[in-house]
C-alpha positions as CSV (number, residue, x, y, z in Angstrom):
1,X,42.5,-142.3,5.6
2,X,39.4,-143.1,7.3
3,X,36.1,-141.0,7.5
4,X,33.9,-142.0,10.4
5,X,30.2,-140.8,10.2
6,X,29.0,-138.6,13.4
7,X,25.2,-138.9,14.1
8,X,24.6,-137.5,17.8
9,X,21.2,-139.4,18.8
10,X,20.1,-135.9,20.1
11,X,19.4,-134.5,16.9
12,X,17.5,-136.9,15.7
13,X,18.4,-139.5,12.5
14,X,19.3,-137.8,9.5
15,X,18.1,-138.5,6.4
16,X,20.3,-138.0,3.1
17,X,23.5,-136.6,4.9
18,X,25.5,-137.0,8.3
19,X,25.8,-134.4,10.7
20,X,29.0,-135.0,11.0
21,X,32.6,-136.9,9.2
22,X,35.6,-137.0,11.3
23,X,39.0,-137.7,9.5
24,X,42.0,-139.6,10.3
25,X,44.9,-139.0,8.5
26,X,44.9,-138.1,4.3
27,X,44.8,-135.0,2.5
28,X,42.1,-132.6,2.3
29,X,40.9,-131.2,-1.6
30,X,38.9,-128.5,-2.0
31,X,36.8,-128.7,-4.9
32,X,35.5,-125.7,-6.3
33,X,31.6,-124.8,-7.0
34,X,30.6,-127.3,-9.6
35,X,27.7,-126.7,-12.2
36,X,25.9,-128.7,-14.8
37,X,28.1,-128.0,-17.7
38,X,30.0,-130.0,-20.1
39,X,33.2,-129.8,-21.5
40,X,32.7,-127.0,-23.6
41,X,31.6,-125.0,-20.5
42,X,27.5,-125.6,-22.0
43,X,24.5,-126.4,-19.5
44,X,23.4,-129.3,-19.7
45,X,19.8,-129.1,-19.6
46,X,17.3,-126.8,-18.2
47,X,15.8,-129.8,-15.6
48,X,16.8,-129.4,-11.8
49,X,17.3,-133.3,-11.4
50,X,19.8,-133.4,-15.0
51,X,21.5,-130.2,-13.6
52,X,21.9,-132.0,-10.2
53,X,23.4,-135.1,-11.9
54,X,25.6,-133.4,-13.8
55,X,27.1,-130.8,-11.0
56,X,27.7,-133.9,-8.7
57,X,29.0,-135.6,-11.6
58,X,32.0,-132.9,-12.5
59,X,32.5,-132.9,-8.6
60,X,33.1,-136.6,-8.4
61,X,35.6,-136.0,-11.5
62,X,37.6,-133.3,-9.6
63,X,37.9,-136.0,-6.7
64,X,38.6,-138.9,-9.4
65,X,41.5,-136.2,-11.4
66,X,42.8,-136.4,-7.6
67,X,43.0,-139.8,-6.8
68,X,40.2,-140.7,-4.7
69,X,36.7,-141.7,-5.4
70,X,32.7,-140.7,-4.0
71,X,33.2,-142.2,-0.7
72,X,36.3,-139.9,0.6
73,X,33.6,-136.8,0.3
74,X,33.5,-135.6,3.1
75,X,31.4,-132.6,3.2
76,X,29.1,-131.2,0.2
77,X,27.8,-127.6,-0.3
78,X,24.3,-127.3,-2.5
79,X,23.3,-124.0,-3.5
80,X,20.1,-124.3,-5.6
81,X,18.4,-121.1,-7.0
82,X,14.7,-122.3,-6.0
83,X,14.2,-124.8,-3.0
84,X,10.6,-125.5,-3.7
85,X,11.9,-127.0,-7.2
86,X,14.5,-129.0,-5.2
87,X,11.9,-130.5,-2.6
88,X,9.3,-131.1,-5.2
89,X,12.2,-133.3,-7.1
90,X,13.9,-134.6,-3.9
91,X,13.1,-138.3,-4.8
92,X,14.4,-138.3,-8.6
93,X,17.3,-136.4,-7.1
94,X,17.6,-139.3,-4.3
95,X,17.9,-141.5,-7.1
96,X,20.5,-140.1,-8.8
97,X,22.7,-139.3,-5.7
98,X,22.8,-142.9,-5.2
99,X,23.8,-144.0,-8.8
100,X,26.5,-142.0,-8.5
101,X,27.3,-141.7,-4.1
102,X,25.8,-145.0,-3.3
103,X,24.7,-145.2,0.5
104,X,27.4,-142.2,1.6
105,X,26.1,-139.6,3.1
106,X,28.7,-137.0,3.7
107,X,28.0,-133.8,5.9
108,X,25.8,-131.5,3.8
109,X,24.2,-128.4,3.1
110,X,21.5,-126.9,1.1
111,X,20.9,-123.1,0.5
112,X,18.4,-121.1,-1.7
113,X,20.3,-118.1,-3.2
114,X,19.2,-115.4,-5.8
115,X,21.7,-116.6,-8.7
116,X,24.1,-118.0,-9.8
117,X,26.9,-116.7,-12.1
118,X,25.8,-119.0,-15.1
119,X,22.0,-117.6,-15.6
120,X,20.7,-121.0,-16.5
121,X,22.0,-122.7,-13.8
122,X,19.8,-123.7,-11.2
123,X,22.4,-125.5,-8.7
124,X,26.0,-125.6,-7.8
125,X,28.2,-128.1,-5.8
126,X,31.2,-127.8,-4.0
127,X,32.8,-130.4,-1.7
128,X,35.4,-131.0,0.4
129,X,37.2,-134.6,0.4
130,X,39.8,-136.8,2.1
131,X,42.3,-138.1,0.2
């Protein structure tokens, strides 16, 4: 399985994701909207950046229960409940992405919705990887 990263020079160098993965070969997993809870289904922490750690933390797990690891993530799906909050912590949130992604920037998203199911979450991930 490879993934190879797809930047079109036409858009302009992205910063923190890829416009793009194409796959070769492997088996795609699905993994389902992740928040910042622990094992006994608890939040973690009211803070946006612990939150963020710990929501791509249980979707790295779901790839890791699977057989794979950060780098075969090929396409991530942020929904946070206030954008501003996100921007405003956008570099401790860099950091933490890379502890745990290192330099791989799958394709991504990021969308500002109303809610979320669990009231004190402020984020959810979902992802898509190659196996």
């Amino acid at each position: 399985m490879t993934l190879k990263i797809i930047n079109p020079e036409s858009l302009g160098a992205p910063h923190g994701y890829s416009n793009g993965v194409l796959t070769e070969g492997g088996r795609l997993l699905f993994i389902a909207g992740q928040i910042a809870w622990d094992q006994q289904q608890q939040i973690v922490s009211a803070n946006l950046v612990d939150q963020f750690d710990r929501a791509l933390a249980n979707v790295i797990e779901v790839v890791a229960k699977a057989g794979g690891g950060p780098e075969q993530i090929a396409r991530l799906m942020i929904y946070v409940t206030d954008k501003n909050e996100y921007r405003e912590r956008m570099e401790e949130i860099g950091e933490r992405y890379r502890a745990r992604m290192g330099r791989h920037f799958p394709a991504m998203v990021l969308v500002e919705i109303a809610g979320l199911l669990e009231d004190n979450a402020k984020i959810e991930i979902e992802g898509v990887a190659v196996l």
